[in-house]
N, C-alpha and C positions, 0 to 999 in steps of 0.2 A: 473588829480587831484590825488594827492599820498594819501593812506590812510594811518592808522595810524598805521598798520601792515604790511604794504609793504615792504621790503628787501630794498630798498632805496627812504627810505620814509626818510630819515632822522634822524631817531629818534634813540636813544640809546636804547640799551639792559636793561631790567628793572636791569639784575645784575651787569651791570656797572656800573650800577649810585645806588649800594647799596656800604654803609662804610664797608663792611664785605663780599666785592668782591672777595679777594683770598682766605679767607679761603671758601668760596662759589666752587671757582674753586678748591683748594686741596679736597673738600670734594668731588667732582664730579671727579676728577682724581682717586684721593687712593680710593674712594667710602667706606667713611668714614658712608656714608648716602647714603640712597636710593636716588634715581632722583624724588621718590614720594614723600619722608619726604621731601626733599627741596624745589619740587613745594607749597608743604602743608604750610610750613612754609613760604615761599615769598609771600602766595596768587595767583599763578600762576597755569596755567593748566600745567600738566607732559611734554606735546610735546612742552612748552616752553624752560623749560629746555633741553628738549633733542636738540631742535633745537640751544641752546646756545652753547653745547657739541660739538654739527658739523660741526657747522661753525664759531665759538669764539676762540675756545680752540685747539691752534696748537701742532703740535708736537712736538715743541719745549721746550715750557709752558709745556708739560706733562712730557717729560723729564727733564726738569729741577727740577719740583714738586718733583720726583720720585729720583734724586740724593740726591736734599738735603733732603728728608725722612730719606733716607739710610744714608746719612752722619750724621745727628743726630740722629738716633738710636746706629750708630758706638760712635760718642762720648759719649753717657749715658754710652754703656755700657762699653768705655775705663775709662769714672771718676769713676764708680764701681768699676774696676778693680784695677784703682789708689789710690782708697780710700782703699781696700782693703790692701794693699802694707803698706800704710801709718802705718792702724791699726796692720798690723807683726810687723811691725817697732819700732812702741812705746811700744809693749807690752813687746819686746824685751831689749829693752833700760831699760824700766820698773823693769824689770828680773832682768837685770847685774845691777842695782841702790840696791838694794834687796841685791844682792848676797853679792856688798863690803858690805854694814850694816853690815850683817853676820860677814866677815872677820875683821873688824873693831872691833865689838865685841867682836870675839876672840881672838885676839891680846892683847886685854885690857885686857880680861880674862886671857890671858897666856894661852890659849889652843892651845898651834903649833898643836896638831893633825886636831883639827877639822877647823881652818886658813888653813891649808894646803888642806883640801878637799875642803874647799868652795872656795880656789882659784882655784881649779882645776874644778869644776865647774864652776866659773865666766868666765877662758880661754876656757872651753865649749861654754857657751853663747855667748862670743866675735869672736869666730870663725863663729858662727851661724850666730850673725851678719853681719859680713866679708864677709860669703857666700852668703850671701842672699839681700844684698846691693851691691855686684859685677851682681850678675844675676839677678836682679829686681830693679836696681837703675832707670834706663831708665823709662820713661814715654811709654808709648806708643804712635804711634802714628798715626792720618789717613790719607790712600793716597784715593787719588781719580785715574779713570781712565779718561786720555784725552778722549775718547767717549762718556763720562759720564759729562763733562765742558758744562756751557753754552756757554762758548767764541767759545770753537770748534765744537759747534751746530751749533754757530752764522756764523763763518766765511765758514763752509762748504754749508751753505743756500746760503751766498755769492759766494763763488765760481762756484757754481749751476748756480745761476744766470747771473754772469759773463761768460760761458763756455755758456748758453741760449744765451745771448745777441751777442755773439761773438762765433761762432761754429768755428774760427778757432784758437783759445784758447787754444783752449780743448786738443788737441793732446800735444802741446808744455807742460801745467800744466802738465798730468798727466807723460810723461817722465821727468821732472823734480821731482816730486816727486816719482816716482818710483826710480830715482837715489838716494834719498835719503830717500828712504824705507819709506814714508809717504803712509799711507791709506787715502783715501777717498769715501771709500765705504761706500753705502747706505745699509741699512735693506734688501729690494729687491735685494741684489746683483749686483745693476748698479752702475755704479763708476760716477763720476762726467761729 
């Protein structure tokens, strides 16, 4: 007779079957939260959660959690950056809008001297411009590292398992990808 705490008792993980399951797992990855504020908060005792952590939550899952962190912290802080750009931009535009006024008015005026300096200024700002739109037009932009992909989390688990099933695999895969300078190394240093 299975009880109701047994390992193949059948039953789901209380935080599988909560609406607030990933962000439950990120907060136990990134340890956003204690393992105690979580138990506290599910109603659960600590060693359930931690027993979730050790046998739920692969290393796959924790890698993947862990890229895209980092991949969106990278893009917050490439739209700062962007936005930043923007703001030179306009303030710039802003300037040289400013400057013809000026020139415009003195023109009207009849003052060639002082036309003559705030065009020489405006061809200041316009170059600033120029410069600064040639080397900060570009967006920035994020790369990821293939090590750091879930695909190639995913298909390297595969290969593992393939190169397991079939030990005489193994040899043929990794001189093929050695001839074409592919990695398949583990953390531990064992190759596939």
């Amino acid at each position: 007779m299975a009880q109701g705490g047994n390992k193949n008792s059948g039953r789901r993980a209380i935080i599988d079957m909560r609406p607030d399951k990933n962000e439950i797992i990120k907060d136990i990855v990134l340890g956003r939260r204690s393992m105690a504020e979580i138990a506290r908060r599910l109603g659960v005792d600590y060693s359930t959660v931690q027993r979730y952590r050790d046998e739920k939550i692969t290393e796959e899952m924790r890698r993947e959690i862990m890229a895209e962190t980092r991949i969106k912290g990278i893009e917050a802080d490439t739209e700062i950056i962007n936005q930043d750009r923007m703001d030179i931009a306009m303030t710039y535009e802003s300037l040289a809008r400013r400057v013809e006024k000026l020139i415009t008015k003195a023109e009207q005026n009849e003052d060639d001297g002082f036309a003559l300096a705030a065009m020489e200024g405006l061809r200041k700002v316009l170059r600033d411009i120029a410069t600064m739109q040639g080397k900060l037009a570009q967006n920035l932009t994020v790369n990821v590292s293939l090590a750091e992909s879930k695909e190639w989390v995913t298909l390297r688990t595969i290969l593992q398992e393939v190169c397991d099933e079939v030990p005489a695999a193994r040899e043929p895969l990794l001189r093929r990808m050695r001839h074409h300078v592919l990695s398949v190394s583990q953390e531990n240093g064992d190759a596939v």
